[in-house]
C-alpha positions in Angstrom: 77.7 -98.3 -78.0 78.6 -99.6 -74.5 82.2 -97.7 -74.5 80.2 -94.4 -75.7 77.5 -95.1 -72.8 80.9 -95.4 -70.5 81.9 -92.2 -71.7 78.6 -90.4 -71.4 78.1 -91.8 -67.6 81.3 -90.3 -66.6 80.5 -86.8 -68.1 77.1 -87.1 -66.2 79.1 -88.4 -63.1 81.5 -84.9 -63.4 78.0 -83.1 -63.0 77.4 -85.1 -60.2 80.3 -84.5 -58.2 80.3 -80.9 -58.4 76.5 -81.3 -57.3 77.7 -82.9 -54.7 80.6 -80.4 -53.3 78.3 -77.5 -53.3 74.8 -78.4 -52.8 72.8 -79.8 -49.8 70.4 -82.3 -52.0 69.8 -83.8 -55.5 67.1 -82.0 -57.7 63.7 -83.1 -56.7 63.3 -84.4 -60.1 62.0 -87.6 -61.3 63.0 -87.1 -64.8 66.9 -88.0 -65.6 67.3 -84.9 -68.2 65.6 -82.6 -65.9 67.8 -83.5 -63.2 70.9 -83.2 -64.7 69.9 -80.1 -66.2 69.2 -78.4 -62.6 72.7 -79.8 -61.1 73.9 -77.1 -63.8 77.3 -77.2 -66.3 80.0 -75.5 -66.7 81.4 -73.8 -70.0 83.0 -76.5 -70.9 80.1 -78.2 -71.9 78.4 -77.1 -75.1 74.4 -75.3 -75.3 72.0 -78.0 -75.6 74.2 -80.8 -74.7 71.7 -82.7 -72.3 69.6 -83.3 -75.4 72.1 -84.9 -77.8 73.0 -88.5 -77.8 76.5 -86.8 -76.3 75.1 -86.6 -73.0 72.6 -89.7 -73.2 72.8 -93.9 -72.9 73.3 -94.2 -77.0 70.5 -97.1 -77.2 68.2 -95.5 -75.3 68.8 -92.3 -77.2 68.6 -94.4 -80.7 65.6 -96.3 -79.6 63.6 -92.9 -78.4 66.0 -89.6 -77.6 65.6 -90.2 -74.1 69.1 -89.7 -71.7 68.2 -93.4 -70.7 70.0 -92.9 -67.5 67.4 -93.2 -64.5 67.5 -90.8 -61.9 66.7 -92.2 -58.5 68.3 -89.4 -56.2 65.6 -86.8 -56.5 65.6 -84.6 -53.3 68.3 -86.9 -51.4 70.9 -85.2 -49.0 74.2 -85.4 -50.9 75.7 -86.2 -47.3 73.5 -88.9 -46.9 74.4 -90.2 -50.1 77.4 -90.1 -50.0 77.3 -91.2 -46.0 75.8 -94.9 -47.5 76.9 -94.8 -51.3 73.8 -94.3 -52.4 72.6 -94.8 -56.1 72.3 -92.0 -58.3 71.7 -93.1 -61.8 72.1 -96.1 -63.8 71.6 -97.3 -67.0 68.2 -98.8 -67.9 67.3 -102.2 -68.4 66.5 -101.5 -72.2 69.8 -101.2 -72.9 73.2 -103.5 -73.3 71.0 -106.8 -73.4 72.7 -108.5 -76.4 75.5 -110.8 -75.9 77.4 -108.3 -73.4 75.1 -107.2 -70.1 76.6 -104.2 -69.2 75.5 -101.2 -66.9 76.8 -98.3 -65.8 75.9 -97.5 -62.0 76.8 -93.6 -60.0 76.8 -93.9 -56.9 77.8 -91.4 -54.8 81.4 -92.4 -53.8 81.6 -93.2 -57.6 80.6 -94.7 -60.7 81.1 -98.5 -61.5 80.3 -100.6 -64.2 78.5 -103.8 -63.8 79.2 -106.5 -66.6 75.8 -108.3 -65.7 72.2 -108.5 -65.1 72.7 -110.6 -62.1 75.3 -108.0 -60.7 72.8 -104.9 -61.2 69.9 -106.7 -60.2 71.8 -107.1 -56.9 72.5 -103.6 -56.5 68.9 -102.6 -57.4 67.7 -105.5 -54.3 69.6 -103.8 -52.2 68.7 -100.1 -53.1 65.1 -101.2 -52.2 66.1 -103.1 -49.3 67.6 -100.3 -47.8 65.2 -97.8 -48.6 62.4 -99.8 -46.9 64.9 -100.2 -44.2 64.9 -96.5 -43.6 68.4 -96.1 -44.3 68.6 -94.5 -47.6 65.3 -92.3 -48.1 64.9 -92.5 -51.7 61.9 -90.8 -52.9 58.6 -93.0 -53.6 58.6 -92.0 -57.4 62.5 -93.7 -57.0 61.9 -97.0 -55.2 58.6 -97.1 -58.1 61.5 -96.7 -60.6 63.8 -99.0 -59.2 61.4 -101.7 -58.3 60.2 -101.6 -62.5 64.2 -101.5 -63.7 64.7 -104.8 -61.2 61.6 -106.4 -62.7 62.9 -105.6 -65.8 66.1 -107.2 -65.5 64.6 -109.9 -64.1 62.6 -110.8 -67.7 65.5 -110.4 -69.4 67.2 -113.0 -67.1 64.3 -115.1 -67.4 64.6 -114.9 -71.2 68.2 -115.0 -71.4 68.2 -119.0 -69.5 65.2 -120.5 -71.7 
């Protein structure tokens, strides 16, 4: 499932890009789906692919046919993103938390994949560390997000050592 989640993150992350060479900002939308939806596709993506698992984080989509990714750049200026490699969308904490931690991270000079908790619970500490900083504005509803997915990761870190 992790190589599938790869492969659906760097669809998503083609969506993304484009975005990003022709618009201003990020959809003003919480929900990942939504968001991906208004960034648009090309023909070469098939009707109705943003609600298959062919577009979504498979265990997420398995446990409850979400996308699983969360979307954190709702309404962001695609030049400040890019400006301080802001975070797009990642894969939830839900997911890849058997014996291999993995995560899938967009950011918006690329995607990366974590092979940890500890690594993406880094990246989320300093996502909110900058946006209380003032330097990234991430949208309230996205710090909210970000803060639960860190909290998240942090239980299963907790759990993982005892």
């Amino acid at each position: 499932m992790m190589s599938s989640c790869a492969n659906h993150a760097i669809q998503l992350k083609f969506l993304v890009m484009e975005l990003m060479a022709k618009k201003e900002h990020f959809p003003s939308e919480g929900d990942a789906r939504n968001a991906f939806a208004k960034m648009g596709h090309s023909e070469e993506w098939p009707a109705g692919w943003l609600s298959t698992v062919s577009s979504a984080c498979p265990e997420s989509f398995l446990r409850d046919k979400s996308i699983g990714y969360v979307f954190v750049a709702a309404g962001l200026s695609t030049k400040t993103a890019v400006e301080h490699s802001a975070l797009v969308f990642f894969c939830p904490a839900g997911s890849h938390q058997r014996s291999e931690q993995h995560c899938n991270a967009m950011l918006a000079t690329g995607l990366t994949c974590l092979q940890s908790n500890a690594e993406m619970i880094a990246l989320l500490r300093r996502e909110i560390g900058r946006a209380k900083e003032g330097s990234v504005p991430y949208s309230t509803n996205a710090l909210s997000q970000m803060q639960r997915e860190l909290e998240a990761r942090q239980e299963h870190e907790t759990k993982r050592r005892t």
